[in-house]
C-alpha positions as a Markdown table, in Angstrom:
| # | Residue | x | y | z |
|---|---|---|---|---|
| 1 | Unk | 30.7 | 15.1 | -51.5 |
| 2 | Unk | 30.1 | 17.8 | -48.6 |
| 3 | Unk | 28.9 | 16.6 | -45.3 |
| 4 | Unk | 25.1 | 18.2 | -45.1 |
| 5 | Unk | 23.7 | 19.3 | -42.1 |
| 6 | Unk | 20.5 | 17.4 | -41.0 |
| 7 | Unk | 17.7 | 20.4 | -40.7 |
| 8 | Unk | 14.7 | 19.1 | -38.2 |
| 9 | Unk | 12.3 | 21.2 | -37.3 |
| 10 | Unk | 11.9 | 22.3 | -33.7 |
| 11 | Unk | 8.7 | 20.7 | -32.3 |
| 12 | Unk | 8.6 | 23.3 | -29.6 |
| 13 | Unk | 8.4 | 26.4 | -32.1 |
| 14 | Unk | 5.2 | 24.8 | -34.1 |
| 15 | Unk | 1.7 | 26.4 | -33.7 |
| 16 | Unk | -0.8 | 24.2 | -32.2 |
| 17 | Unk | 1.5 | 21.7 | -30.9 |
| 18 | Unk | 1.0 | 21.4 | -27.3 |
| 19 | Unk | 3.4 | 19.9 | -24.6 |
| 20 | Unk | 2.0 | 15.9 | -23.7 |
| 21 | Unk | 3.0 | 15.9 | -20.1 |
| 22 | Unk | 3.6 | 12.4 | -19.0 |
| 23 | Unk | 2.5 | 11.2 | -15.4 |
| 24 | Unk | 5.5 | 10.3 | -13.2 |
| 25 | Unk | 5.3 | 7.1 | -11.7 |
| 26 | Unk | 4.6 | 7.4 | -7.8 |
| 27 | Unk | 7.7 | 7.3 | -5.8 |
| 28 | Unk | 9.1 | 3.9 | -4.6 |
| 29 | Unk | 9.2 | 5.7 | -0.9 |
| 30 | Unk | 7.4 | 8.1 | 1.1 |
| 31 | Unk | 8.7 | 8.6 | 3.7 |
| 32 | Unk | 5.8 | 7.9 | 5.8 |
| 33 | Unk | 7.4 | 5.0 | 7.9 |
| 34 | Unk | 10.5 | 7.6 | 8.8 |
| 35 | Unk | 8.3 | 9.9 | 10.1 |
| 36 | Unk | 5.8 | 8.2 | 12.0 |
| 37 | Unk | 9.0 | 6.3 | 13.5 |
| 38 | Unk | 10.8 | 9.6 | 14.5 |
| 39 | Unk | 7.4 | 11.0 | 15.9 |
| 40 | Unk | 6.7 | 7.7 | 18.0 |
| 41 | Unk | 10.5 | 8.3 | 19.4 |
| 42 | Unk | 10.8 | 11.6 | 19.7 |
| 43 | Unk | 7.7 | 11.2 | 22.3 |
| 44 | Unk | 8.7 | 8.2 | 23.3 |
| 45 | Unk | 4.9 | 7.0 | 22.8 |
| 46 | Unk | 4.3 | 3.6 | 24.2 |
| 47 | Unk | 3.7 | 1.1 | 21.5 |
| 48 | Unk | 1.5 | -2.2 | 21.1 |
| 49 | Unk | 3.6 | -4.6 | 19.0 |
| 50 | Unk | 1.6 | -8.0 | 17.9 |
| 51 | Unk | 4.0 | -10.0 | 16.1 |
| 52 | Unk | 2.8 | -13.0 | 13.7 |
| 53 | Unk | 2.5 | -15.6 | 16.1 |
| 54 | Unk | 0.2 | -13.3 | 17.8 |
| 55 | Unk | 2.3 | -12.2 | 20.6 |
| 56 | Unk | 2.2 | -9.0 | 21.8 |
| 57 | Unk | 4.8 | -6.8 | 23.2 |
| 58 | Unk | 4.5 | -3.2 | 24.7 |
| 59 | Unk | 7.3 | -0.4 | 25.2 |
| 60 | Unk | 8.5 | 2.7 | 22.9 |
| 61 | Unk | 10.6 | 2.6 | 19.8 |
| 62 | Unk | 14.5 | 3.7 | 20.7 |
| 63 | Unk | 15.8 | 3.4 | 17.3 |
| 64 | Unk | 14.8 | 1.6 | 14.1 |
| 65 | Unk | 16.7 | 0.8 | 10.8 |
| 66 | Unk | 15.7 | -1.0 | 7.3 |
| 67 | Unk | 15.1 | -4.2 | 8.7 |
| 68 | Unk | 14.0 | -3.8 | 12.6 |
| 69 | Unk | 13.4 | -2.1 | 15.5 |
| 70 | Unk | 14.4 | -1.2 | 19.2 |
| 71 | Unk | 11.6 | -1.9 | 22.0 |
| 72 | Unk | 12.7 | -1.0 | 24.9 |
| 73 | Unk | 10.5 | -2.2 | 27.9 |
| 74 | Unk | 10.0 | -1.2 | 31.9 |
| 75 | Unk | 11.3 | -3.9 | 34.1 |
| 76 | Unk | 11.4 | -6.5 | 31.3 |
| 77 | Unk | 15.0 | -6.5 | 28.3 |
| 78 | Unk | 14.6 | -4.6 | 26.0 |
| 79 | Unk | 14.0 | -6.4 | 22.6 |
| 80 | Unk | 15.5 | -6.1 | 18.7 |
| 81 | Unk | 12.8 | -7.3 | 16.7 |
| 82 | Unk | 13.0 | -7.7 | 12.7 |
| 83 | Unk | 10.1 | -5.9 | 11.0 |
| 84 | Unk | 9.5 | -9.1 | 9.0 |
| 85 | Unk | 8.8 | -10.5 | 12.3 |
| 86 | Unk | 5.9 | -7.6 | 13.2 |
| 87 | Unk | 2.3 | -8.2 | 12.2 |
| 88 | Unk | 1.2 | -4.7 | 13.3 |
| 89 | Unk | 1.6 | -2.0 | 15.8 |
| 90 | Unk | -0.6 | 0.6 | 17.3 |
| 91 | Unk | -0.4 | 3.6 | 20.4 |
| 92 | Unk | -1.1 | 1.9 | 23.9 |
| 93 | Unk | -3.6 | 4.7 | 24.5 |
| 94 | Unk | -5.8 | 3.5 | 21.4 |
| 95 | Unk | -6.0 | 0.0 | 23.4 |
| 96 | Unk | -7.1 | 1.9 | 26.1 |
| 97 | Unk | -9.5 | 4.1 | 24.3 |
| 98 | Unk | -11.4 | 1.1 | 22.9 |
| 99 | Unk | -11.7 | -0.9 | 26.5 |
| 100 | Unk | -13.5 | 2.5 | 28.2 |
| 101 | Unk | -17.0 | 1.0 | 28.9 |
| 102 | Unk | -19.8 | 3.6 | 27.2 |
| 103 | Unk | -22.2 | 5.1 | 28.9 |
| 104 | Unk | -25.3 | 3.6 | 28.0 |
| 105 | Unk | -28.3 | 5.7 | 27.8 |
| 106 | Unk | -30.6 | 5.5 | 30.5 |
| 107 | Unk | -34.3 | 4.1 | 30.0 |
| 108 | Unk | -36.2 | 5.9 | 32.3 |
């Protein structure tokens, strides 16, 4: 018996047919941590850091990694904190921004 080549047609090449384009799933990272990181350093913006226990730290970011970061501080050590360890962190110039007192419209 002779071996017989399987003939399928080629989905492709059919009239009518159109390609189903799947969506991809989203990717796992963004990148948006790296680059708000390397921004903060490269400016070497001072940072608000409020760690789950509530307290809160200020310096600018040296260097970070996976798991933490390096806040360095004027006249206090500079610290290596986990980011496990950080509830949030903001720009010290957005604390400042929000305690400016408003001028209230005057009455008269």
């Amino acid at each position: 018996m002779p071996n017989r080549k399987l003939i399928r047609p080629d989905l492709s090449e059919q009239k009518g047919s159109r390609s189903v384009r799947r969506k991809h799933a989203p990717p796992e990272q963004t990148n948006a941590e790296e680059f708000y990181y390397l921004k903060q350093m490269g400016a070497k913006t001072a940072m608000v850091v409020v760690l789950t226990d509530g307290t809160e730290l200020r310096g600018w970011i040296e260097w970070y990694d996976k798991g933490a970061i390096k806040l360095n501080r004027n006249r206090e050590p500079n610290l290596l904190l986990l980011k496990h360890n950080i509830r949030y962190m903001f720009k010290e110039d957005e604390l400042r921004r929000r305690r400016r007192p408003r001028s209230e419209p005057s009455t008269t």
